[in-house]
Residue, then its C-alpha position, 0 to 999 in steps of 0.5 A: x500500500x502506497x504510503x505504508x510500506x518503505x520503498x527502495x529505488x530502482x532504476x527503470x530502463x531509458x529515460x522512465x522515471x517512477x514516483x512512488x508518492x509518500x505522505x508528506x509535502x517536501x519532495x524535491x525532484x531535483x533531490x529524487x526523493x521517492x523517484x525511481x531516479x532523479x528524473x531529468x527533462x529530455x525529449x524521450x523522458x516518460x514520467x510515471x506516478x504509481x508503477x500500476x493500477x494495483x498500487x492501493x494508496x494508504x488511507x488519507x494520504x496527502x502528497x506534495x512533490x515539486x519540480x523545482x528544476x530549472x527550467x521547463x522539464x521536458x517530457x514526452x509521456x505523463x502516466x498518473x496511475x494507482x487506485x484510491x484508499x478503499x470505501x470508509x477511508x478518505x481520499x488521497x491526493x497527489x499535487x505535482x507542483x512547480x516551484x515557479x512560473x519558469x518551470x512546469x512542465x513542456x510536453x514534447x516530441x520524441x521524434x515522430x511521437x507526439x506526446x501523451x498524458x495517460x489519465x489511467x488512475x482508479x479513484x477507489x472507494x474514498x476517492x483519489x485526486x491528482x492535481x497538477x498545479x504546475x504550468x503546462x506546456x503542450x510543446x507539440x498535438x498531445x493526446x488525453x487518454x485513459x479510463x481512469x476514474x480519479x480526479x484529473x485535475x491540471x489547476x496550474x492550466x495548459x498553454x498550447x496556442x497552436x497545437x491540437x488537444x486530442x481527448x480520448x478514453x473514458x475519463x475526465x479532464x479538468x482544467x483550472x486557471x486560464x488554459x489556452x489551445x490551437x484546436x480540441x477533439x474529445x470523442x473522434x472516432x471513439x468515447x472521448x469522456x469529457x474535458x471540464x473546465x473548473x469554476x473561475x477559469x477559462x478556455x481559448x481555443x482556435x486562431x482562426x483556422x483550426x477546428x473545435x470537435x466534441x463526439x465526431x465519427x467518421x469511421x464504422x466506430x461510434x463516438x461520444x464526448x462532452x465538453x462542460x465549461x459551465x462554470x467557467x468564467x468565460x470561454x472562446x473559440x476562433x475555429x474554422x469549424x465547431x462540431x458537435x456530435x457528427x457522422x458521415x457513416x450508416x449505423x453509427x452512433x455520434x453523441x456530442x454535448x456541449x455545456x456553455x459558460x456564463x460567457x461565450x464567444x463564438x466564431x466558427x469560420x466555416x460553421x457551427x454544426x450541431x448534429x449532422x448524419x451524412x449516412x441512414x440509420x445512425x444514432x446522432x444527438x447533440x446537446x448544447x446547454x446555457x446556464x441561468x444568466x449568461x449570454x452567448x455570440x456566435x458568428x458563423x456563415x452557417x449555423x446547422x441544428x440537427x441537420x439531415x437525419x440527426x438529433x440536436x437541441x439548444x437548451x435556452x431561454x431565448x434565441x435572437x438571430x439578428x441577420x445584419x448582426x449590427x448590434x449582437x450585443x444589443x439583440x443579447x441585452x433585448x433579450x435579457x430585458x424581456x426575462x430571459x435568463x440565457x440568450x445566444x445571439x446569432x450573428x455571421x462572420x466577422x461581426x464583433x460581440x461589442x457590437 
């Protein structure tokens, strides 16, 4: 059981570093307490909490280790991994701190190997938390994966203006402070679980060029996923299109959800598609809910709700579509005067939200 019995350091083959988590909050990385080795930060570097999911933590046990390594520390391959105290104990948590905003963490290429986060820890009966205060870097297209049920929780937010986050597996991300990415895919071609973003913080995703997916398939495979940014404090994409619960196949099923923020601003430079079958007899739905008191723009040249043999819903108070979009902000204020506690405001390409 993680935390009760003493461990005795091995090394690992290449460049693997295992972190066996005691109780306690001082672990250095540069001193390697609890590693395997003193990791260094390298291109094919691979850090591992927990050697497997048959490691139990100890009840109530409480980690913190800290990357006070200077620099960022490159890593090609993240593994959180154990199972939680069993039921009647009380939850662990593991924070993976960083000692200042120059270090963190910078996920990056080995090669032609892109990185990956494998999200694969079991939150047991009491429950099991890892919370990764540190910054991250998202170097290169880095993949989520995994089926773990802990608490995946990166507070310290990811920084990957140009780069893709893929989402896929049953589990879920969560993502805290202000977290900024090229483009976002949860659920393509597979069950992608869900990225949440945490009260008070909030998500950029898009330049202008790239996409924002939830639950597309476009293979023989069903495909689901559900991007939740509810209690977000804003949330904004720039994509060229944002999807939501698609297939261009036959019996095939394609389920998207996305939950809005307080505030939301939309633009989709291509389209806005919110459940489409291109193919016969498949099981399509899309889901897009606003919170009470929130307001929402979307600027987009096409706006599609449930297109050909699909199913798709815009849980709201009031939908104002003003074609010449001279005042979106105008149409959204309109709206709420008259009672709504939720608007969305359609509006094409280009128009401002201040508008």
């Amino acid at each position: 059981m993680l935390g009760l019995v003493p461990w005795a350091p091995a090394p690992l083959h290449g460049a693997q570093y295992l972190y066996t988590p005691g109780n306690g909050t001082t672990d250095l990385w540069s001193v390697g307490t609890n590693w395997s080795l003193p990791p260094v930060g390298a291109a094919d570097a691979r850090l591992t909490f927990v050697g497997t999911n048959t490691d139990v933590f100890a009840d109530g046990l409480t980690n913190l280790n800290t990357d006070d390594l200077a620099g960022p520390f490159a890593l090609n391959i993240l593994d959180l991994q154990g199972t939680g105290p069993a039921a009647g104990g009380s939850a662990a948590t593991v924070t993976i701190a960083a000692s200042g905003a120059a270090t963190g963490l910078n996920l990056v290429s080995n090669g032609a190997t892109t990185p990956v986060v494998n999200l694969n820890a079991l939150a047991g009966g009491a429950g099991l938390t890892y919370n990764v205060s540190a910054n991250v870097a998202l170097g290169a297209n880095t993949t989520f994966q995994g089926a773990g049920t802990a608490n995946f929780s990166f507070t310290g937010g990811l920084s990957g203006a140009g780069m893709t986050l893929t989402k896929s597996g049953t589990s879920t991300l969560r993502l805290g402070g202000s977290s900024t990415l090229g483009a976002l895919d949860i659920g393509i071609n597979l069950a992608g679980g869900g990225v949440t973003v945490l009260g008070g913080s909030s998500l950029v995703v898009g330049t202008g060029t790239q996409n924002l997916r939830v639950g597309i398939s476009g293979v023989a495979t069903a495909a689901s996923g559900t991007l939740d940014v509810s209690a977000a404090a804003s949330f904004t994409a720039n994509v060229a299109n944002f999807q939501i619960g698609s297939t261009g196949n036959n019996n095939v099923s394609a389920q998207g959800t996305v939950n809005l923020a307080a505030f939301n601003d939309i633009t989709a430079t291509a389209g806005f598609i919110a459940g489409n079958s291109g193919g016969a007899q498949n099981n399509v739905t899309s889901v897009i809910t606003t919170p009470a008191d929130s307001a929402t723009t979307i600027r987009t040249p096409s706006f599609i709700i449930g297109g050909s043999k699909s199913r798709a819903t815009l849980r709201r108070d009031c939908l104002c579509a003003d074609t010449g979009c001279a005042s979106a902000r105008a149409c959204v204020a309109a709206a709420r005067q008259r009672g709504a506690s939720a608007a969305v405001a359609l509006c094409p390409r280009g128009a401002s939200a201040d508008e």
